[in-house]
N, C-alpha and C positions, 0 to 999 in steps of 0.2 A: 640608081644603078640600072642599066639596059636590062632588058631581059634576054640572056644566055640558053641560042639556042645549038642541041647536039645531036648528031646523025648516029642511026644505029651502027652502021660501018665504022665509023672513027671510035664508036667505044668497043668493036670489036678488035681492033689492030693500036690501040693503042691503049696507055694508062689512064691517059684522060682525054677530051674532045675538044679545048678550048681550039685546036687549030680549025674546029670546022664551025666555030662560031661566026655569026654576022658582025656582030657587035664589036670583038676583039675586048672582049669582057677580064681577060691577061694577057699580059706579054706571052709570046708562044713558046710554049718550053713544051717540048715533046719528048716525054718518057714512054719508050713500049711498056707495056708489061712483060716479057722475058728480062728488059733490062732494069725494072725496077725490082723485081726477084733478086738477078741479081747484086743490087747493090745494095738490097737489106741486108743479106748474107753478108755482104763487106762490112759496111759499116757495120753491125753488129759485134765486129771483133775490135773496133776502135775505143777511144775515149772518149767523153762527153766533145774534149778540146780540137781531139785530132777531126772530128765528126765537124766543129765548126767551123775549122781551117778548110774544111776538102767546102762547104758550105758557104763559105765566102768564094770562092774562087770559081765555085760552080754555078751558082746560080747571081743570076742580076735580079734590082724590086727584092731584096729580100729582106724583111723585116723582122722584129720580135712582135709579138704578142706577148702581153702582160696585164694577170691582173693583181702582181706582183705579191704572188705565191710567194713558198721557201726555194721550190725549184725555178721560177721565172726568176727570182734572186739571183740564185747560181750562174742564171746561163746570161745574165748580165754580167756580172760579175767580170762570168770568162771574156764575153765579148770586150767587155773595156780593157781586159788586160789584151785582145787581140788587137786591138786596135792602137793598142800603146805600143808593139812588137811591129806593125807596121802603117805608122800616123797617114802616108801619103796615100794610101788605101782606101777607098767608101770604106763609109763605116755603114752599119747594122744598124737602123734606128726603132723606137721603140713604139708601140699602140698601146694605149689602155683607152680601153672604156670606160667612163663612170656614167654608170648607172646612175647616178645620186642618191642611191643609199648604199653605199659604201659606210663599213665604220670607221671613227675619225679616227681610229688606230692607222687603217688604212692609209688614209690621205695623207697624215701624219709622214708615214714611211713614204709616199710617192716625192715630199719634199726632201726628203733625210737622203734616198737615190740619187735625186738632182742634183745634188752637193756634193755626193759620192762620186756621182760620175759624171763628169761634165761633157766629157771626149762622147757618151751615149744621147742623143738626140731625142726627146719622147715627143709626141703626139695625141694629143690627148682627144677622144670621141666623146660628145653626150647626147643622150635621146634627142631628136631633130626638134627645133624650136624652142629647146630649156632647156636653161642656164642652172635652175635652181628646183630643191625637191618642190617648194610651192607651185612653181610652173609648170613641172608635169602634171601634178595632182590637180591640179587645176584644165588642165590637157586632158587628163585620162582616169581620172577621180582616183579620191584613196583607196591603197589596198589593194592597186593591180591587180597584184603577183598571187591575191585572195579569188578575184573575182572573175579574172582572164588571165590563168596563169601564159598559156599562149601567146595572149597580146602584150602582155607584159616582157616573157623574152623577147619577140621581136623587136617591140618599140624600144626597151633597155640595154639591149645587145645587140642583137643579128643587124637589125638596119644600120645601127651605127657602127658596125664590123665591116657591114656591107661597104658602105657609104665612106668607109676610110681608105677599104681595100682601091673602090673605083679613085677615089683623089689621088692616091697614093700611085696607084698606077700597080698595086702587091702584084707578082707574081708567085712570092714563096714566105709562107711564114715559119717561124721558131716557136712553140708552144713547149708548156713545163710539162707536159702528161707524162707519167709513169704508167710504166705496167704496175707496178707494187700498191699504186693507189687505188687497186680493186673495183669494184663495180665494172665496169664495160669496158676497163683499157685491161686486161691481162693481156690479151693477145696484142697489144697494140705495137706498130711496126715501125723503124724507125721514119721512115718515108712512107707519108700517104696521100693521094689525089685524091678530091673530092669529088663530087659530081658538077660543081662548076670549073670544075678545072686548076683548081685552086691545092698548090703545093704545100704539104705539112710537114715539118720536122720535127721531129722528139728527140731532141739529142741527149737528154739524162733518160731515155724509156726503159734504160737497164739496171736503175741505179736503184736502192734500197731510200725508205727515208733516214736511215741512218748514216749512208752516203750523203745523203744530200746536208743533212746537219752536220757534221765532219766537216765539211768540206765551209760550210758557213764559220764555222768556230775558226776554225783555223785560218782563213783569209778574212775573220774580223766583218765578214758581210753583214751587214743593215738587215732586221729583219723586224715580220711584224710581231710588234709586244704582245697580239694574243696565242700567239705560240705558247707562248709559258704561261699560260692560261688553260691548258686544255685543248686550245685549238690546234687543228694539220693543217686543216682544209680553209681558207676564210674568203666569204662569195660576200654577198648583202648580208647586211646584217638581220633582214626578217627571215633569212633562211638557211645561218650558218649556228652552229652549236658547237660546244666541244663533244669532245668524241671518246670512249672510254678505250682503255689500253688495248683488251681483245679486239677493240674495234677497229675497221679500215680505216684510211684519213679520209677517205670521201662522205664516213658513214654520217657526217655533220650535218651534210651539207641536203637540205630538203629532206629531213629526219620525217619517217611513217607516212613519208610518199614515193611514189612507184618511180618519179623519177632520179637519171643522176646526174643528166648533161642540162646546161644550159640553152640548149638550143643552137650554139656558135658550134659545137661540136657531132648534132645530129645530124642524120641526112638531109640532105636541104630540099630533098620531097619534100619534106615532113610540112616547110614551111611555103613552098610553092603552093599546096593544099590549103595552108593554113591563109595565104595572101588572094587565093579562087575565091575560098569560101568566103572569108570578110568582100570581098568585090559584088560575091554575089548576097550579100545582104546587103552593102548599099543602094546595091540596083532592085531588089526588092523596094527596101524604103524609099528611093525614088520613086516608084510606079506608086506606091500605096498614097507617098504625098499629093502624085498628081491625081489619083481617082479622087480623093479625099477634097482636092481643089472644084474637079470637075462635080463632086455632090454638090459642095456648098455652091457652085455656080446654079446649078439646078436648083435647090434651095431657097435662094436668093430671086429667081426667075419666078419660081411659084408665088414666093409674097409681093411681086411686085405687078405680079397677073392679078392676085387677089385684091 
């Protein structure tokens, strides 16, 4: 994916900057910020449904995101019943990442989906160059997620979120976050820009998880069997738990560590820093290989003076 660059002006007059990018890193979809105020306030008073009717009609490139949650469930759901309301219409197609360590309950349910909804298009991303968990581990040794939790979201996630958004051409995704799922989304709004430019929607971000189960029972939606497990929240499975009743549905998820996002949902500083600094230790280890060459040349030049 190019690298995404933005002018101080454009992020002062507008909600996000991709119009002043070289690259055309998204499709140009220019929201002020006066007018993304007010269209939280609007939408805010709508339904999950009415929210992805005005969202189909409003935005082009627009996608789901899924790593087929209870609420990514839902908001598929709806979309295939939108898409059934009107067939000659793009449809909404779907991204999931596999990490590959997903649990097979997971994948399980990504074919159970398939079947479910045929009219829903998915797209499946995995870490670049593996196909299979031996291939990364073999790529990036066992225990990432232990040893570089950092390198681990990127190479797991972000790149290949990256890396779908640019094929795909995203301009706007659909994501399951709730306010109600605690840790860092309370305040969260139904429309958010990114710092790449990159459009979010939370069309259930008002809904309880009680709403959101309701709403699965009753329209018979597929869901994952560790639900009734204990589980709210289900990520990888070296880093999801179940969660106790006082507890938030996020609280599973990276249990007695400081983080809660996966990195697809932090600020993309965070990983622009994170992509400087790995750069700047290859080029470190660069120079150290080449002193290390130019020793043993000298080395080699002594014993053959001797």
């Amino acid at each position: 994916m190019g690298v995404h660059r933005e002018s101080e002006a454009s992020n002062l007059e507008s909600g996000y900057a991709s119009g002043a990018s070289s690259t055309g890193a998204f499709p140009q979809i220019i929201i002020t910020k006066p007018h993304l105020k007010f269209l939280n306030s609007t939408l805010n008073n709508l339904s999950p449904m009415d929210i992805l009717r005005w969202c189909k009609i409003s935005f082009p490139n627009l996608y789901q995101t899924t790593a087929f949650g209870i609420t990514g469930l839902v908001t598929l759901d709806m979309l295939s019943k939108l898409q059934a309301e009107t067939p000659s219409a793009p449809s909404i197609d779907a991204i999931f990442l596999d990490t590959l360590y997903h649990f097979q309950e997971t994948l399980d349910l990504v074919e159970k989906t398939r079947q479910r909804y045929p009219n829903v298009n998915l797209h499946v991303y995995k870490p670049e160059g593996c196909e299979t968990t031996e291939e990364f581990e073999a790529k990036h040794g066992q225990e990432l997620w232990k040893t570089n939790a950092d390198l681990y979201d990127w190479v797991a996630k972000v790149e290949p979120a990256q890396r779908a958004y640019s094929d795909l051409n995203v301009a706007a995704v659909l994501t399951g976050r709730r306010r109600s799922q605690g840790a860092k989304r309370e305040s969260l709004e139904i429309i958010e820009i990114d710092e790449a430019g990159l459009i979010k929607i939370n069309p259930l971000a008002a809904w309880s998880f009680k709403q959101v189960n309701d709403y699965v029972r009753e329209n018979n939606v597929p869901y994952n069997e560790l639900l009734d497990r204990g589980y709210k929240s289900v990520g990888d499975w070296h880093s999801t738990e179940p969660v106790g009743e006082a507890e938030d549905e996020r609280s599973g998820r990276w249990k007695g560590q400081a983080k809660t996002e996966c990195g697809i949902h932090n600020k993309r500083s965070k990983y622009a820093q994170f992509l400087m600094e790995m750069e700047q230790k290859r080029q470190q280890e660069e120079l150290t290989s080449a002193l290390e060459k130019v020793q043993a040349s000298k080395n080699e030049a002594v014993v053959v003076a001797v």
